[in-house]
Structure formats: C-alpha cells, structure tokens
C-alpha positions as CSV (number, residue, x, y, z in Angstrom):
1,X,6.8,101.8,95.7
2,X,9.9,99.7,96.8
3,X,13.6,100.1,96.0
4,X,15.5,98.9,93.4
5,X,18.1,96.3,93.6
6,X,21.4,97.8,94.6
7,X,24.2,97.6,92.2
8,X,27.4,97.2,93.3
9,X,30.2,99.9,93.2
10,X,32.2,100.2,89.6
11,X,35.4,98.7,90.5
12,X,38.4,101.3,90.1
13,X,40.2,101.5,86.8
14,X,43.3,99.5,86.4
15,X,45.6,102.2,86.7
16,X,44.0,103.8,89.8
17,X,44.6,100.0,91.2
18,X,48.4,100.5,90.2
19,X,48.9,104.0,91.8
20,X,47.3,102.9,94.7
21,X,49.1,100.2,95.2
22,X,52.5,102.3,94.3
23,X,51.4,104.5,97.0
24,X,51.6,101.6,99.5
25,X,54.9,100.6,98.1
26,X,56.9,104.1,98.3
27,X,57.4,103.8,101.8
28,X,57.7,100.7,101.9
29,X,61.1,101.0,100.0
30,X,62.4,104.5,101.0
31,X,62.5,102.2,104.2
32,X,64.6,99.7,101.8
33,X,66.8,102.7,100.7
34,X,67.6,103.1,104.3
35,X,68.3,99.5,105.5
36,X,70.7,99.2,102.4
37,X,72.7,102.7,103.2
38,X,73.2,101.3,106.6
39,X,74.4,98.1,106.4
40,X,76.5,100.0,103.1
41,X,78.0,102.1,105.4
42,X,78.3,99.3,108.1
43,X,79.9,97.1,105.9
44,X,81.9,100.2,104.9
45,X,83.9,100.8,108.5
46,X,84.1,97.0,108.5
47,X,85.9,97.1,105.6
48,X,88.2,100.4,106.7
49,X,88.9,98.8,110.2
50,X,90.3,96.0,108.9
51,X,92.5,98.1,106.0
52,X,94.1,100.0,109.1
53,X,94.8,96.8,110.5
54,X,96.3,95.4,108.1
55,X,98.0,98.4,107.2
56,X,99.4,98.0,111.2
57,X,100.7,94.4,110.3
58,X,102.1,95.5,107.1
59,X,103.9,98.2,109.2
60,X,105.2,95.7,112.0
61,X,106.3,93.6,108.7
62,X,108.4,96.3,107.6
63,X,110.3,97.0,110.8
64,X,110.3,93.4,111.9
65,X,111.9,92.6,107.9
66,X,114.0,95.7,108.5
67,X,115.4,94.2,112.2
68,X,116.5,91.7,110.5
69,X,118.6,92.8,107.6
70,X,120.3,94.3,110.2
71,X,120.9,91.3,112.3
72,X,121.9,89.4,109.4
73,X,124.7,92.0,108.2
74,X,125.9,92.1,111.5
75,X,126.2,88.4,111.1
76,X,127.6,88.5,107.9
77,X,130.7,91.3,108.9
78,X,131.3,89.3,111.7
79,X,131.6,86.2,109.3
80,X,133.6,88.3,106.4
81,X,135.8,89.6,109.2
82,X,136.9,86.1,110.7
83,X,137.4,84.6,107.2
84,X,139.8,87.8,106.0
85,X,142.0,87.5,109.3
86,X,142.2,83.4,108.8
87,X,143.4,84.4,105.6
88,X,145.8,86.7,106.6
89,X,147.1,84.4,109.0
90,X,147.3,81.6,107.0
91,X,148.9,83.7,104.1
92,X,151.8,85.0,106.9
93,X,152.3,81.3,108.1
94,X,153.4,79.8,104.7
95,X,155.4,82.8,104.3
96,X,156.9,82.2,107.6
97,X,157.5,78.5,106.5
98,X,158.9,79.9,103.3
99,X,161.6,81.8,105.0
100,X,162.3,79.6,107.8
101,X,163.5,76.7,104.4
102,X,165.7,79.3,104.1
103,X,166.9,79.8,107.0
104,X,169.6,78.4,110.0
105,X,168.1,75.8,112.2
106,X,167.8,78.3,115.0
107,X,165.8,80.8,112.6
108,X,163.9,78.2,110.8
109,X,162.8,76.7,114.0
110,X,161.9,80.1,115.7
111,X,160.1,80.7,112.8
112,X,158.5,77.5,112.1
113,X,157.4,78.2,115.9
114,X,155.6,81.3,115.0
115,X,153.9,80.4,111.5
116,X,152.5,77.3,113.9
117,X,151.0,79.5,116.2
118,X,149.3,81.8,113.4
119,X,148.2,78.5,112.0
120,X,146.4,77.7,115.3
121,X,145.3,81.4,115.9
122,X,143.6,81.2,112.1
123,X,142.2,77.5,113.2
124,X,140.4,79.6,115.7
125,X,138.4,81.7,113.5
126,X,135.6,78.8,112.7
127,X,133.6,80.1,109.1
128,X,130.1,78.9,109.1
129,X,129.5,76.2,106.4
130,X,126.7,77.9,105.2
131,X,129.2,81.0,104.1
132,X,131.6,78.9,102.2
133,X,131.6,77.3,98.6
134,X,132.8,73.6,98.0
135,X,136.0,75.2,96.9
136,X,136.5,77.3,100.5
137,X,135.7,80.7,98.8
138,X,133.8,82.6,101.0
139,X,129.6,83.1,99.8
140,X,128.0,85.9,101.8
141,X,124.8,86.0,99.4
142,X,124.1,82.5,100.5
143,X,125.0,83.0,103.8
144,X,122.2,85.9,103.9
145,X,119.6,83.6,101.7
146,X,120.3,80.8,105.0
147,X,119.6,83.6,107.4
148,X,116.9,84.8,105.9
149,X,114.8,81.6,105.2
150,X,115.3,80.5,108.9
151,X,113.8,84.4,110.2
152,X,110.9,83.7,107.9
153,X,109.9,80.5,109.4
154,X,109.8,82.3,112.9
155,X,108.1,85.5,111.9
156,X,106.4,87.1,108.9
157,X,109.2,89.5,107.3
158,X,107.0,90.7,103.8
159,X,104.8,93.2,104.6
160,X,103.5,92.8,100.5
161,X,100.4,91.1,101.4
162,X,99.3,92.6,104.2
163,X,99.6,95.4,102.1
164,X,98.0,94.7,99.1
165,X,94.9,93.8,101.0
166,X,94.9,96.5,103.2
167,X,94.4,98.3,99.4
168,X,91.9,95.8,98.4
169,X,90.0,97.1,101.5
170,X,90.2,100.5,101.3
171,X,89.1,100.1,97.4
172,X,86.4,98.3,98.8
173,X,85.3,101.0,101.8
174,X,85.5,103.5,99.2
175,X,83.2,101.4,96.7
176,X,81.1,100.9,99.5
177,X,80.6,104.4,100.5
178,X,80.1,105.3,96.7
179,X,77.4,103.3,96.7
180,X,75.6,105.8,99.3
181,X,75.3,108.5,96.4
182,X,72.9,105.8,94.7
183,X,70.6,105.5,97.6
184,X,70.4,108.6,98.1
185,X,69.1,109.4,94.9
186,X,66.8,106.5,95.1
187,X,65.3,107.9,98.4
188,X,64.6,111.0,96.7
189,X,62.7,109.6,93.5
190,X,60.5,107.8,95.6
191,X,60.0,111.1,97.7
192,X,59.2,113.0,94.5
193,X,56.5,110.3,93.1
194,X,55.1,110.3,96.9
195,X,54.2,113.7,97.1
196,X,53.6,113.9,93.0
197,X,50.2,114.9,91.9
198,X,50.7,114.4,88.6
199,X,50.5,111.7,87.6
200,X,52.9,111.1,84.8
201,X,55.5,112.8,86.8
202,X,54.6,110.4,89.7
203,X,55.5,107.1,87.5
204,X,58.8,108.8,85.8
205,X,60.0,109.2,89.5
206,X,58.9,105.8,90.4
207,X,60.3,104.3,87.6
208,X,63.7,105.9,88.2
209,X,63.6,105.1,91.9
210,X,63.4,101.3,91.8
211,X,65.8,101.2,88.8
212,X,68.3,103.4,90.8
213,X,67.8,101.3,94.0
214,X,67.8,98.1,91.5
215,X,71.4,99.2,90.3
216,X,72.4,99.7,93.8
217,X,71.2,97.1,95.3
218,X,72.5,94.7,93.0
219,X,76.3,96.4,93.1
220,X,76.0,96.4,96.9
221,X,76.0,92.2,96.6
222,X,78.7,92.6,94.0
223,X,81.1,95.0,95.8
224,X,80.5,92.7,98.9
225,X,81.5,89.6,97.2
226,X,84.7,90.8,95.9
C-alpha cells in the first residue's frame, strides 16, 4: 500500500514569528546601545577639550585685557601729570606778568623774563588731543575709551565669550555623558528579554529597551545640535 501525500509543515503562530524575530533583533541593538555610548562619550571629550580651551583663551583674555588697563593708566598719569604742571606753570607765569605791571622796569623785565620761560617750559608739556575737551579741560575717560578701542583692534581684550562658550560646552559634555545612564539601561532591557523565558516578561523588557534607547537616541541628535 503506498504513502500518502505529504502535507506540509503548520507554519508557526504569529507570535512565535514575532519572538523569533525579536530574538534576532536583541543583539542586533545592544550592539546599537554600544555604538551610541561611544560616539556619546566621543562626542563628550570633544566637547570638554574644547571647553578647556576656551577656558585657556578666556584666561589669556583676562590677563591680556588686564595688561592693558595697566598700560593705559600708566598713559593716563603720565598725561594727568603733564597737563597739572602746564597748569601750574602757566598759572605762575600770569602771576609773574601780574607783578612784573607792577613793578620797576628792571623787576618787571626780570620778571617778565622768567614768567616767559615757564610759559615755554609749560609749551613743552604737549596733552594728547584725544585727552582734552573743546574747551581745554582735560578728559581722561575719553582718553581711556581712545586707548582702549585701538588695543581691541590689535588683540581680543573680553574674555566674555570665550567664556560663555567654554560653559556652553561643558553643559553640553555633561549632557552628553548623562545620556550614558540611558544606554545603559537600554543595554540591560534588551539583556533581560534575551535571556527571559517568559514570555510576557520578555516583551515588557523589549518594549522598555527600544523606548529607552528611542528616547536616547533621539536626545543624543538633539544635545548634539545645540
């Protein structure tokens, strides 16, 4: 008596499809997990190295911005200390003149002689423009402002921004390494359903793996792009 036709093999049941197929993918993204913590922590001393750098040029800034205050109030005393003694002299030349109208011709003239020479020795004490109003008072504030502006053209004297983004980076390292904690925990989801036998235990951990790698892999993009 012959054989029967064979009948084919019952295909699996849906859900044995899905867990199989979950099986495949588990390793597939603890893998994932890893790839993301490293170029997270990559991205991470990137982000650090160039804090402390900027935190460097923020520093040479400082002392460069520093250098010059001083520069510029040595200028400045030596400007406030010209215009008081042309002052002075000036002052004790008309007086001379004042006492020499009322004087003999011999004392008027010997005085005449010296007020003249404290006129010339006053000549000689030249004020920078930039230190003096329209009226000849003396301005030190702008005097400074002039200095100042010229430095900055040469050399970069605020350390504010190189500050403020050497915080921006270390907000963003930080971020970054934050992010670790949520791989991690995604690794070990996925490690739980993988060596789950029960099955309902198996998809909760599944289903909190990917939406824990999900979240962090979506604010790994977004912490980048800031």
């Amino acid at each position: 008596m012959g054989d029967g036709p064979v009948s084919p093999a019952a295909a699996p049941p849906p859900g044995e499809r899905w867990a199989a197929r979950r099986r495949v993918l588990i390793p597939a993204l603890i893998a994932l997990t890893s790839v993301l913590g490293a170029v997270g922590a990559w991205r991470a001393s990137t982000a650090s190295g160039a804090a402390t750098g900027a935190e460097r040029r923020a520093f040479a800034d400082t002392v460069a911005a520093e250098q010059q205050r001083a520069a510029i109030e040595t200028v400045v005393g030596s400007i406030e200390f010209s215009y008081a003694r042309r002052l002075a002299l000036q002052e004790s030349a008309a007086a001379l003149r004042a006492e020499a109208e009322a004087a003999g011709p011999d004392e008027a003239a010997r005085l005449n002689a010296l007020a003249a020479a404290q006129e010339e020795a006053a000549a000689s004490y030249v004020i920078d423009a930039d230190a003096l109003r329209p009226d000849g008072s003396l301005d030190l504030e702008a005097k400074r402002a002039v200095e100042w502006g010229l430095a900055s053209d040469v050399q970069d004297l605020d350390p504010a921004p190189e500050m403020a983004r050497a915080a921006d980076l270390r907000a963003k390292s930080q971020r970054l390494v934050g992010l670790t904690a949520f791989l991690i925990a995604a690794a070990l989801f996925l490690t739980l359903a993988e060596v789950s036998r029960n099955s309902r235990i198996e998809i909760l951990y599944w289903n909190g793996g990917v939406a824990v790698l999900a979240v962090a892999a979506v604010l790994l993009i977004v912490v980048e792009a800031l």
